[in-house]
C-alpha positions, 0 to 999 in steps of 0.5 A: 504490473504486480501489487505489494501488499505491506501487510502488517498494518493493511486493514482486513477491508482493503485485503478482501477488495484485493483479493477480489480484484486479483482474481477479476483483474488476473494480477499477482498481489503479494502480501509481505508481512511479518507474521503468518497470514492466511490468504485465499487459494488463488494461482493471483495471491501469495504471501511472504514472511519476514523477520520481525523488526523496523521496517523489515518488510518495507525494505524487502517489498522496495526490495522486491518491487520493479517500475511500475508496480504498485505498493498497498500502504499507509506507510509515507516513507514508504510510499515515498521509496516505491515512487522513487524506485519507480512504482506507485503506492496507493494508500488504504484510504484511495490516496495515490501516490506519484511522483507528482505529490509524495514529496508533499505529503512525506513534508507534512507527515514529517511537520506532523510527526515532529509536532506530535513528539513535541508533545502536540496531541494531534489526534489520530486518523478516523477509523477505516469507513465504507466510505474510504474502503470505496475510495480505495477500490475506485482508486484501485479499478483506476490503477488497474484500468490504466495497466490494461490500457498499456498492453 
């Protein structure tokens, strides 16, 4: 299993539990983004440069990924394209999508997006907590157990 990393938009908190978790758990986390990231000397972690624009970087991480990997992102669609390529997304908040509830969830992000562009100010998520940045580590330690359980 190798971790994709949807770095543009991935908060600071969640690359600093990655980065930690590659180096405990001795897995490959790749951070794709389109701009220059600095990112820990580590034979664990890498970073990978697109060219600007929508979502160049989604496409090559669905682009890149294999069954079973694991793809960081609070991009829905996104989540949903990795699920269905037969990878698993985590989200930065400790949501795990799987084949079981992506299709939920991308239903009720795309109510929500057509709301808002109906003029509906339906607010934006609360800012990234230590109480989500645990969520994601606990969810993260999960997902990285169960690989070890596989081998």
């Amino acid at each position: 299993m190798q971790i994709w990393v949807d770095a543009d938009a991935c908060p600071r908190a969640i690359k600093e539990i990655l980065y930690r978790a590659a180096e405990r758990a001795q897995v490959s986390v790749t951070f794709v983004a389109n701009q220059p990231l600095r990112v820990p000397r580590s034979e664990f972690l890498r970073s990978v440069r697109v060219p600007k624009g929508f979502d160049v970087a989604d496409h090559r991480i669905v682009e890149l990924m294999e069954t079973g990997d694991l793809v960081i992102t609070a991009d829905i669609p996104l989540a949903g394209e990795v699920v269905e390529s037969g990878g698993c997304a985590l989200d930065p908040r400790g949501t795990l999508y799987t084949e079981e509830n992506v299709a939920e969830v991308l239903a009720t992000r795309n109510l929500l997006d057509q709301l808002r562009s109906e003029g509906q100010d339906l607010g934006g998520p609360p800012p990234l907590g230590k109480p989500e940045r645990q969520a994601f580590a606990n969810a993260l330690d999960r997902v990285l157990q169960r690989r070890d359980q596989a081998f």
